[in-house]
C-alpha positions as CSV (number, residue, x, y, z in Angstrom):
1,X,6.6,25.9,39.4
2,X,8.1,25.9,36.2
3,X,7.9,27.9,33.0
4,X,4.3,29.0,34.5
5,X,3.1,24.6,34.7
6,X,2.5,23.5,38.0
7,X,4.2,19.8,37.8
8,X,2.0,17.1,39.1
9,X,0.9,14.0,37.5
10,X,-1.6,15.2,35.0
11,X,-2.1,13.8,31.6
12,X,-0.4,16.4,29.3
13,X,-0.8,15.6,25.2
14,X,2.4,17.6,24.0
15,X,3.2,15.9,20.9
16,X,1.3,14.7,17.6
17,X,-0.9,11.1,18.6
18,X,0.1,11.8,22.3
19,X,4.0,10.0,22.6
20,X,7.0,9.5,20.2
21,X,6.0,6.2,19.8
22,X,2.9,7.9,18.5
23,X,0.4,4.7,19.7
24,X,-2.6,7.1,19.7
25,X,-2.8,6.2,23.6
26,X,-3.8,7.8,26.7
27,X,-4.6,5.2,29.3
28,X,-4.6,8.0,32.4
29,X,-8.2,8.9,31.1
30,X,-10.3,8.0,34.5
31,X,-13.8,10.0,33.8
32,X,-14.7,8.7,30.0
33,X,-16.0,5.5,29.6
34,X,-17.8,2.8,27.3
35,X,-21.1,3.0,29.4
36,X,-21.5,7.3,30.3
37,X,-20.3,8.1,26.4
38,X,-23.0,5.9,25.4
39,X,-25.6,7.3,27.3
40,X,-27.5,10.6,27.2
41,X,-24.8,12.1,29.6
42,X,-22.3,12.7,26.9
43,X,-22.2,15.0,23.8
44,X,-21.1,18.9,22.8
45,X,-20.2,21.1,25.8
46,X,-18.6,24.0,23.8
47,X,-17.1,25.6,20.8
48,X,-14.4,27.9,20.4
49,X,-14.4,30.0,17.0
50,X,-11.3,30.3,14.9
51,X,-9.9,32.2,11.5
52,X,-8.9,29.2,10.0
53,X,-8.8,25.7,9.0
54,X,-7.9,23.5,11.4
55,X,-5.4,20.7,10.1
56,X,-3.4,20.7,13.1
57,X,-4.0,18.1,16.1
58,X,-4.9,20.2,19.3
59,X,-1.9,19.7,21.9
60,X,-3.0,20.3,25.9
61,X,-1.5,21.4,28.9
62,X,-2.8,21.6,32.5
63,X,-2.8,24.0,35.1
64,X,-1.0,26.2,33.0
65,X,-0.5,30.0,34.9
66,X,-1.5,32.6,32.1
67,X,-0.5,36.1,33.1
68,X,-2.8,37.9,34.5
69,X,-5.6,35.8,33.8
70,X,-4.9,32.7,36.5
71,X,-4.3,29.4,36.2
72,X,-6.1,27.3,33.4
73,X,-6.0,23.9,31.7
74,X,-5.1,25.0,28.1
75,X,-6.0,23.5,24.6
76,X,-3.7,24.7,21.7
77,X,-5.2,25.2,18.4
78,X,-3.3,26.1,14.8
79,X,-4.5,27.3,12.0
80,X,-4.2,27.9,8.3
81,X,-4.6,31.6,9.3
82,X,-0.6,31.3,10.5
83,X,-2.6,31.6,14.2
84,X,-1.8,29.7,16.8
85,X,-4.4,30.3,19.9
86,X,-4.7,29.3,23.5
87,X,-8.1,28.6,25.2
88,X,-9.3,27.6,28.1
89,X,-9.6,23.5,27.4
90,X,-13.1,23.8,30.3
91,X,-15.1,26.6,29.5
92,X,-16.4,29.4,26.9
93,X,-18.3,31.5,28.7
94,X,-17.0,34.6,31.1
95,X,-13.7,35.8,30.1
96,X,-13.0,32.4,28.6
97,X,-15.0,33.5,25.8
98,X,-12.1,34.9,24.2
99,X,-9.2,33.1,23.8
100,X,-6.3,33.5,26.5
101,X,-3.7,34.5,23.7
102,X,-3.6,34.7,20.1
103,X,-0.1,34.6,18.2
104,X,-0.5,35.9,14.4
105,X,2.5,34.9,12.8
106,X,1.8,37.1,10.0
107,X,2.6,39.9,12.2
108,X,6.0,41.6,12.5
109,X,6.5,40.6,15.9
110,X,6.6,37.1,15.2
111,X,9.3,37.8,12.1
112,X,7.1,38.2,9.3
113,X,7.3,41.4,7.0
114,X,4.7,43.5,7.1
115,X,1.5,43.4,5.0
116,X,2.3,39.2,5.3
117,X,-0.3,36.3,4.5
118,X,-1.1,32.6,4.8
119,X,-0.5,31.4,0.8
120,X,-3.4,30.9,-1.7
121,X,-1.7,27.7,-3.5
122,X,-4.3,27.8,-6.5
123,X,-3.4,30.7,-7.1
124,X,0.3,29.8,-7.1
125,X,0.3,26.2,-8.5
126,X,-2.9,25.4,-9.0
127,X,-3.2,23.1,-6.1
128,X,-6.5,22.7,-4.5
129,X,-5.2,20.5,-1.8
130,X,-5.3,22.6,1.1
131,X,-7.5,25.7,0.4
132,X,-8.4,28.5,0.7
133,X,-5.0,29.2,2.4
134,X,-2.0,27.1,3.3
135,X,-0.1,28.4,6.1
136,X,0.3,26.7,9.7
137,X,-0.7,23.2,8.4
138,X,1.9,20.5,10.7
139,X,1.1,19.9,14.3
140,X,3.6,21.9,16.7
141,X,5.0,20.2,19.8
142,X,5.1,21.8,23.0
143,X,8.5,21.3,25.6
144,X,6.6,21.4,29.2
145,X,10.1,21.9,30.8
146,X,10.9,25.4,29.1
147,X,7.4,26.4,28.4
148,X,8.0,26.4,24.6
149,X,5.5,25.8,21.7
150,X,7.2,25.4,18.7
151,X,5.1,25.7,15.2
152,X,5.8,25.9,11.8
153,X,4.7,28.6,9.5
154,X,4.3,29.5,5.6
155,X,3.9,33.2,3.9
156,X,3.9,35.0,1.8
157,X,5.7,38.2,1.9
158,X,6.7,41.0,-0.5
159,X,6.6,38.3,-3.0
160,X,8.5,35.9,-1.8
161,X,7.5,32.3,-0.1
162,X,8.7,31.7,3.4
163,X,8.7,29.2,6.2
164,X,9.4,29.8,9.3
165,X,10.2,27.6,13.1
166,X,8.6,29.8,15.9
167,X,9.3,29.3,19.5
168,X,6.4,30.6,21.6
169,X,6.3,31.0,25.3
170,X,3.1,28.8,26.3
171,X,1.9,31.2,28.7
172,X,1.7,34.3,26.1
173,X,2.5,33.6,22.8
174,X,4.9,35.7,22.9
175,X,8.4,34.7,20.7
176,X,11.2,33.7,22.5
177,X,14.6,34.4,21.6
178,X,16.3,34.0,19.0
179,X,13.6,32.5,17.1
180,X,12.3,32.7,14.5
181,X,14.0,31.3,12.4
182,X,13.4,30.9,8.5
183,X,14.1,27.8,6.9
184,X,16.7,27.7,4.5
185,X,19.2,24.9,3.2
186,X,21.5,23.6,0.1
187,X,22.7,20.0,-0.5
188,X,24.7,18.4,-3.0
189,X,22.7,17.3,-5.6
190,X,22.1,17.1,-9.6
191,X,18.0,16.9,-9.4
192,X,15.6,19.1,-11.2
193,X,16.3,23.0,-9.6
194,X,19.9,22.4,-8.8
195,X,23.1,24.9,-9.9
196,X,27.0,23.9,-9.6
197,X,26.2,20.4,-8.0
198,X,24.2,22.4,-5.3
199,X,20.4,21.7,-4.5
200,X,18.4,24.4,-2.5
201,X,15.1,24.1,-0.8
202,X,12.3,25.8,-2.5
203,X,9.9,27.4,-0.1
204,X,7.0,27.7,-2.8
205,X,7.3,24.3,-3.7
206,X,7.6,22.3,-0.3
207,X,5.3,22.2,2.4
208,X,5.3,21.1,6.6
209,X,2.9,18.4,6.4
210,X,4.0,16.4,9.3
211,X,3.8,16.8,12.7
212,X,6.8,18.3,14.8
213,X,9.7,16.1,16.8
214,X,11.3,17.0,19.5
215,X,13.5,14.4,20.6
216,X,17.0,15.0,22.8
217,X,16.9,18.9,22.3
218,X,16.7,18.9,19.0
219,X,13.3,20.1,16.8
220,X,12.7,18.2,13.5
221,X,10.6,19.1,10.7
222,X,9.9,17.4,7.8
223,X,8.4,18.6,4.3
224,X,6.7,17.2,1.1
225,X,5.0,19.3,-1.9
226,X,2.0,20.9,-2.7
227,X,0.2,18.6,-5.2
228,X,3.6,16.8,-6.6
229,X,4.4,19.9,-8.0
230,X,8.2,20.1,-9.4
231,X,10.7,20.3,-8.4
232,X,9.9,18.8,-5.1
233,X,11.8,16.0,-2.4
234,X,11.5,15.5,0.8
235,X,13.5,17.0,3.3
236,X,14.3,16.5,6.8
237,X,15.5,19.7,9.2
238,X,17.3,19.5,12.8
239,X,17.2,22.7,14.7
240,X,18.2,23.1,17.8
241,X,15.4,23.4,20.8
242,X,17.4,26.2,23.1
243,X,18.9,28.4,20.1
244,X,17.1,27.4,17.1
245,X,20.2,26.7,15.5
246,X,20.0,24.6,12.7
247,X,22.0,20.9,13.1
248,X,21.3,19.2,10.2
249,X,19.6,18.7,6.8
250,X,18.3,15.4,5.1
251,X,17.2,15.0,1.3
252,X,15.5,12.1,0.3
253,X,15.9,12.3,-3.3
254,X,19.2,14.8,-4.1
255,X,19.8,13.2,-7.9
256,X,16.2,12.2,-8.5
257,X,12.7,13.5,-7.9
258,X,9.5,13.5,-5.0
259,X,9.9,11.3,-2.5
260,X,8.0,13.7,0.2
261,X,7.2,13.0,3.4
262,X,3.7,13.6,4.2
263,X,2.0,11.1,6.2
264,X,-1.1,12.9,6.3
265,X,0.0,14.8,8.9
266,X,1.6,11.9,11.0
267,X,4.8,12.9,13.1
268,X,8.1,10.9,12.6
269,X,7.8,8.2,15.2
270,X,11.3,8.0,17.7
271,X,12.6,5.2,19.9
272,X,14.2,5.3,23.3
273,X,17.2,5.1,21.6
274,X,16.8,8.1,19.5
275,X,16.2,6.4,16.3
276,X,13.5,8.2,13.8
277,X,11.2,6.4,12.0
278,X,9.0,7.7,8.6
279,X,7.4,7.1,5.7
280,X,8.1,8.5,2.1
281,X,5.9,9.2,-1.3
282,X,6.3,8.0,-4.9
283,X,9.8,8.7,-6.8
284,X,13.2,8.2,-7.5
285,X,14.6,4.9,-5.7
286,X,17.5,2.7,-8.1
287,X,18.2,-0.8,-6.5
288,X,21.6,-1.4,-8.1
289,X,22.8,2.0,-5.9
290,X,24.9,0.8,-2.6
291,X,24.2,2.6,-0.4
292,X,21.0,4.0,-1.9
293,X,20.9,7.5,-1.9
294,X,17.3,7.9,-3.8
295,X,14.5,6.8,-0.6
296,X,11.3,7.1,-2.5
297,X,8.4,4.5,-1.3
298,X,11.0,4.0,2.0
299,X,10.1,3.3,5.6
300,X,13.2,5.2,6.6
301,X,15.3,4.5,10.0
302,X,17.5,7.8,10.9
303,X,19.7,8.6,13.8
304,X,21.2,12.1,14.6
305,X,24.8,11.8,15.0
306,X,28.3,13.3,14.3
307,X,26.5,15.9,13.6
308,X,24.4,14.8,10.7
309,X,21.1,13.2,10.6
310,X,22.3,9.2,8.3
311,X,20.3,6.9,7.4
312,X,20.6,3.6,9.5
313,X,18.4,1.1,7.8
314,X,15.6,1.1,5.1
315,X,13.0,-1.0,3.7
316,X,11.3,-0.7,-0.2
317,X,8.5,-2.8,-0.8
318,X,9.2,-5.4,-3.2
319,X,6.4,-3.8,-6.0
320,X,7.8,-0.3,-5.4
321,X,7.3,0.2,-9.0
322,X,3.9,-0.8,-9.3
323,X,3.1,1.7,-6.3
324,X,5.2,4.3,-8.2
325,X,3.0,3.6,-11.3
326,X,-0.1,3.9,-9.8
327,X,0.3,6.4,-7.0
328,X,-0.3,4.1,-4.6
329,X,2.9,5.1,-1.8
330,X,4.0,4.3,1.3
331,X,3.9,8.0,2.6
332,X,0.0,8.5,3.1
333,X,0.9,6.4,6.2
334,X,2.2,7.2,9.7
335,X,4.5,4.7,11.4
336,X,3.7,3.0,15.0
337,X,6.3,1.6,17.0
338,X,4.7,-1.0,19.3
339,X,5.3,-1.5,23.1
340,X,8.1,-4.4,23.7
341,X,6.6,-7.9,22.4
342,X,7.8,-11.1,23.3
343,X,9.5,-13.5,20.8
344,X,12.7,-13.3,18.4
345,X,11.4,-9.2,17.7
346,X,10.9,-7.5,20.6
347,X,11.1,-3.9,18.9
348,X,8.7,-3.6,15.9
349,X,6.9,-1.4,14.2
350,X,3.5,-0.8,12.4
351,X,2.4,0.6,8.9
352,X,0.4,1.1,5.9
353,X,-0.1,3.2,3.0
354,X,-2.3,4.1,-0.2
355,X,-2.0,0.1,-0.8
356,X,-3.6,-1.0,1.8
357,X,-1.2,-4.0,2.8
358,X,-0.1,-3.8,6.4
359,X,3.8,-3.8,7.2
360,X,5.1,-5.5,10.3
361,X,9.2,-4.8,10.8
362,X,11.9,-5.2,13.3
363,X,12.7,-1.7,14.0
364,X,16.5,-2.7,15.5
365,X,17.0,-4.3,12.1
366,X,14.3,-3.6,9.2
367,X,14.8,-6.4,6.6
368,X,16.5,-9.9,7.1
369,X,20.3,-10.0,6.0
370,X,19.8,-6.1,5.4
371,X,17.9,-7.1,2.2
372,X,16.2,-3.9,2.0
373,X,14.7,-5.0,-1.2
374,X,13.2,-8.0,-1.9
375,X,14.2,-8.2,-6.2
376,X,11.9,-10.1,-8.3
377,X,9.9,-11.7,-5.3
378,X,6.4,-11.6,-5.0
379,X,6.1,-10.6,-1.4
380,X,8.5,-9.3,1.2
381,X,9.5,-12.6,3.1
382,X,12.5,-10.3,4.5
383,X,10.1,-8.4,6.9
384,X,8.6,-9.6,10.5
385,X,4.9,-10.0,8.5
386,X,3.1,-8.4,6.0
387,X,-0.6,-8.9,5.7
388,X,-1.0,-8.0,1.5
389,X,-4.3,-5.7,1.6
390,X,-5.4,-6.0,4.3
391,X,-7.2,-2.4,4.5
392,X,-8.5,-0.6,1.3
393,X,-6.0,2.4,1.9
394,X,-4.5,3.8,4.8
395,X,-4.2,8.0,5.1
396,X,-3.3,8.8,8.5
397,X,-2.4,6.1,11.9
398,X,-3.2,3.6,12.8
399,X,-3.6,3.6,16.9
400,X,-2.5,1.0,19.6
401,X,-3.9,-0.2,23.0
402,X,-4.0,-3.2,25.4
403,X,-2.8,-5.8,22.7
404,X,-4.7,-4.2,20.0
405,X,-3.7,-2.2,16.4
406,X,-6.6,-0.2,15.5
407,X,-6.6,0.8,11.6
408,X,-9.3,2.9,9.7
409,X,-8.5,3.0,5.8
410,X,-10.5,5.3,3.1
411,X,-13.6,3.0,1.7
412,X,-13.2,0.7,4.7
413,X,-14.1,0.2,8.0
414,X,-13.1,0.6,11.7
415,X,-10.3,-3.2,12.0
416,X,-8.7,-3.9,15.1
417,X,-5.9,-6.4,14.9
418,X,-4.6,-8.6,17.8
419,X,-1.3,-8.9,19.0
420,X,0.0,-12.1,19.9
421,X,3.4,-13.1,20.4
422,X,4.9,-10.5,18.5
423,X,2.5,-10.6,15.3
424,X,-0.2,-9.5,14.0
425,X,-4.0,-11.6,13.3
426,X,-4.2,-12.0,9.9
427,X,-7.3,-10.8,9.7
428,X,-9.0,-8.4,12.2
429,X,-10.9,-9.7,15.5
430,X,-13.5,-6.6,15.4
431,X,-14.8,-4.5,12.6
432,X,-17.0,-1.8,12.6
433,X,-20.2,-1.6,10.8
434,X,-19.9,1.8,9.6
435,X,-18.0,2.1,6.4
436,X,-15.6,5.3,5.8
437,X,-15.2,6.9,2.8
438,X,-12.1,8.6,1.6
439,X,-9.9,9.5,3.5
440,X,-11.1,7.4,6.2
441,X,-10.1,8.5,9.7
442,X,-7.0,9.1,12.4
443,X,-8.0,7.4,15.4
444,X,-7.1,8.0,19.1
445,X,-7.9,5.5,22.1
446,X,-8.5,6.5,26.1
447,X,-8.3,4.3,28.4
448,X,-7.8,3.6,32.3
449,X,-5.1,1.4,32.0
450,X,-6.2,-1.9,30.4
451,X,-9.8,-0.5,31.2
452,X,-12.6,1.1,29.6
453,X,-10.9,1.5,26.4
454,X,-12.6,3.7,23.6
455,X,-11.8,4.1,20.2
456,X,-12.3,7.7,19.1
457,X,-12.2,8.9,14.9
458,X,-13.4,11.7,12.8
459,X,-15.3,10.8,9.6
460,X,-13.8,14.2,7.3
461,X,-15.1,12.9,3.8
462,X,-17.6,15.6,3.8
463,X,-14.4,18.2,3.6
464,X,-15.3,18.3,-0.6
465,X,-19.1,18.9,0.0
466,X,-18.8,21.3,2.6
467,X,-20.3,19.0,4.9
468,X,-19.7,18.2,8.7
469,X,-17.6,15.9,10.4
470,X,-18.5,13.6,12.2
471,X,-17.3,12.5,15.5
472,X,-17.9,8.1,16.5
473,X,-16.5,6.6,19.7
474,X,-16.4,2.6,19.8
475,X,-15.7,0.0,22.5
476,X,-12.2,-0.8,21.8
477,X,-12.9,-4.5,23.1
478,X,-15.0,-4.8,20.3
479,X,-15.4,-2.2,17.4
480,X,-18.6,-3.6,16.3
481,X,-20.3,-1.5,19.3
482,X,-20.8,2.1,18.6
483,X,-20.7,4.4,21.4
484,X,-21.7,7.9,20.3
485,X,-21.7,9.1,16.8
486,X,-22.0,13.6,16.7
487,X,-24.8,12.9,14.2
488,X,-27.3,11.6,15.9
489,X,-28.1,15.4,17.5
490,X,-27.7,18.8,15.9
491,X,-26.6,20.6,18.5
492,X,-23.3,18.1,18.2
493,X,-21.9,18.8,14.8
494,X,-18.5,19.2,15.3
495,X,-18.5,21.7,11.9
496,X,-17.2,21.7,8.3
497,X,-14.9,18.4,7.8
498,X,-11.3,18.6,7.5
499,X,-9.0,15.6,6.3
500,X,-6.9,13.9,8.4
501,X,-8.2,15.6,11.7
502,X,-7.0,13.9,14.8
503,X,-9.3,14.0,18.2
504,X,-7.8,13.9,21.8
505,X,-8.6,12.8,24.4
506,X,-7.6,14.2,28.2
507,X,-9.5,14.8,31.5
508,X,-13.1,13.8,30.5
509,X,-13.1,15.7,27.4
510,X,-12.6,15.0,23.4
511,X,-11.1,18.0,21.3
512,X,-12.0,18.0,17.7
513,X,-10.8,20.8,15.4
514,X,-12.8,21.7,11.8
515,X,-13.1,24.3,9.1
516,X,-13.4,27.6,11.2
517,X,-13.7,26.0,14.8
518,X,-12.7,24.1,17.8
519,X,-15.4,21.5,19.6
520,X,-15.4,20.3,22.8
521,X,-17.2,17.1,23.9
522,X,-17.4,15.1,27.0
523,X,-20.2,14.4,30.2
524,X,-23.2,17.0,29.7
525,X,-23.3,17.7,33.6
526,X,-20.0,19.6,33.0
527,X,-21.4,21.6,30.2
528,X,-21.0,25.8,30.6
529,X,-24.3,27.8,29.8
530,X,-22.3,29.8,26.9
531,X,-23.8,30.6,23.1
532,X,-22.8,28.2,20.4
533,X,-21.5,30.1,17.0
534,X,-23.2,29.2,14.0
535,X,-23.5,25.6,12.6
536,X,-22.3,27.1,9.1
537,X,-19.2,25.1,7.7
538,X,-17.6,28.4,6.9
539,X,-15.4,26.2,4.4
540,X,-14.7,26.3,1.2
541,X,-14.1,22.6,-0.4
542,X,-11.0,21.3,-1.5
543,X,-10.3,18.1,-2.8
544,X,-6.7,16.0,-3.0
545,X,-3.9,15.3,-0.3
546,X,-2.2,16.3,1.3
């Protein structure tokens, strides 16, 4: 035993889209598959109640011992309450009704000042995009080896705006030491909201969109704005996993404006080797700077080193400005680094934005010559492949399995892509027949190995009507062939939509967080007599990204 976790091999999902690489992949899944999800056998088992929105992907761990209460495989659900709750990932009736711990981290004893709260942002800057409170929005990421959840929080508190890096014991919820830890940093810089030369982050105006990184001990969290609201950049943190020191800072944009990073809630992507991959939003980016220190509309390739996080390579789309002019960035998109291909690139990586168009790089070295920009050219020859809009947008990640990129863009519909020596079809080999509105959907794939893959998404463009969700499963041989869609019975509705919402999938269940509630699906027969809360949305809507 360790940190309370029995260690065995058991399919853990510890991190945002299951691995570093985020692919979106678990291909350990041996009880789901194309022919029991499409039969009577699967839908709803169970639903656990919670006081918030749920914008964060569930993380899982098994055989987890809880004090005093056993041993239990655990889901981990966050809210925009500033909660963070552990259920049992099985059951909801008996003492499982209630959850196994709850950490507020409002309360005093996770560092907050009394009489704290989650943050109404219409009521600070009129911003509508995550309502009716922001507060725990990024998914955390869970270290099995010290038995540490680590989450981000945002308050409000005596009148000021904080964040905050928690380190939770996965067993209780209870804080470890030293944490936490609020987030505070100053960087050179001459942008809007600087003094003397110096540029400090502004709590109010920045918010944890992404997912958490942990990579080599170190914790990273990344931030964009609430609604473009100035002054805002995007920032990068490093603390440290053991003392919650903090390492480093990045600033995309210290001279200029924006360039967040977002990702609709997509985790920077990391490499064996310890490089980190992301996206960035609309701003400030001047070609004729060498090296650039303005990374607007980047795919960004950092490495923590010396001390520092630096910026190793970096690729602007050749019509950066157009994007710029129309709001269509790179940033709405997560990146994917693909599994070793053969040919000339054996190390790529995957990804799209608002634009739709599909960007295929070398990840060891992003453009050709280091032409990070391709001036006056009317495509960007300098990359592996680029497939010019391909989807209708992209919000979210796209997913990988078995030789396959699975992408599912607002107004579009379900592609997967083949992979054959090291590129992509230029057009897809399967489509779905169901079309998805904004924002379209993340997607996640099980599998047993190369078999019995299924596609998994969560249609969430009924968060502005205060409509459902909807959960679909598809044969990832072929997405034309839908599985299971939570429609189709009452009793399945997932409840009230919220964008970008990520489903997992681990031992023969699918986890699906909403407006007010966690939903558990998988094979009937293992269904728990327990009562269902209400099928009320209990939402209120909101309506732009993040």
């Amino acid at each position: 035993m360790l940190a309370g976790i029995e260690l065995q091999a058991q399919t853990s999902v510890t991190t945002y889209h299951y691995d570093n690489s985020r692919t979106g992949q678990n291909t350990h899944e041996t009880i789901l598959t194309p022919a029991n999800v499409s039969s009577a056998q699967f839908g709803k088992l169970l639903s656990q109640v919670v006081d918030g929105f749920v914008y964060a992907q569930p993380l899982y761990a098994p055989k987890l011992a809880i004090p005093d209460k056993g041993t239990h495989n655990v889901i981990f659900v966050t809210t925009e309450a500033d909660s963070v709750y552990a259920f049992d990932a099985d059951s909801s009736t008996g003492a499982n009704a209630s959850p196994l711990w709850h950490a507020r981290l409002t309360d005093p004893s996770h560092g907050a000042a009394p009489g704290a709260t989650p943050v109404n942002m219409v009521a600070e800057l009129r911003c509508d995009a995550i309502v009716p409170a922001v507060g725990a929005t990024s998914t955390p990421v869970i270290d099995l080896k010290t038995g540490t959840i680590y989450v981000e929080s945002f308050s409000k508190e005596r009148g000021h705006f904080v964040h905050r890096l928690h380190a939770l014991d996965i067993s209780d919820g209870i804080e470890k030491y030293p944490g936490p830890v609020a987030i505070h940093a100053s960087l050179p810089g001459h942008a809007e909201g600087s003094t003397d030369g110096m540029l400090a982050f502004d709590p109010l105006h920045q918010l944890n969109r992404p997912g958490l990184l942990l990579l080599n001990g170190i914790v990273y969290l990344a931030y964009s704005s609430h609604c473009d609201r100035p002054p805002s950049h995007g920032w990068l943190f490093a603390y440290d996993a053991a003392t919650l020191a903090q390492k480093s800072v990045f600033i995309t944009t210290p001279n200029g404006f924006h360039g967040g990073i977002w990702m609709s809630g997509a985790a920077p992507a990391a490499d064996q080797s310890g490089d980190i991959f992301l996206t960035t939003g609309n701003g400030s980016f001047d070609p004729a700077q060498t090296p650039a220190t303005e990374l607007s509309n980047s795919v960004l390739k950092l490495a923590f080193s010396g001390g520092k996080i630096n910026v190793l390579d970096y690729f602007v789309p050749f019509n950066y400005v157009r994007l710029n002019r129309h709001d269509q960035d790179l940033s709405s998109g997560g990146v994917l680094l693909l599994p070793d291909q053969p040919g000339s690139h054996p190390h790529t990586l995957v990804v799209a934005g608002k634009e739709g168009t599909i960007y295929l790089m070398d990840r060891d070295q992003l453009t050709a010559g280091n032409q990070h920009l391709c001036k006056d050219c009317a495509s960007d020859t300098q990359i592996v492949q680029e497939l010019p809009h391909a989807l209708e947008s992209m919000f979210g990640m796209p997913a990988y399995w078995n030789g396959a990129v699975y992408f599912c863009g607002g107004s579009d519909v379900l592609k997967a892509f083949s992979l054959h020596n090291g590129v992509l079809s230029t057009a897809p080999i399967s489509s779905s027949r169901e079309t998805y509105p904004y924002p379209g959907a993340n997607i996640s794939v099980s599998a047993n190995g190369n078999t019995n893959g299924i596609v998994w998404t969560v249609e969430t463009d009924a968060y502005e009507s205060n409509g459902p969700a909807m959960l679909r499963a598809y044969n990832a041989s072929d997405v034309s062939q839908l599985l299971y869609a939570s429609n189709r019975k009452p009793r399945d509705n997932p409840g009230g939509a919220v964008k970008f919402s990520v489903p997992i999938v681990v031992n023969g269940k699918v986890y699906v967080g909403a407006a007010g509630r966690l939903s558990v699906y998988g094979l009937l027969s293992d269904s728990p007599k327990s009562s269902e809360p209400s099928a009320r949305s209990d939402r209120t809507p909101h309506r732009h990204s993040p």
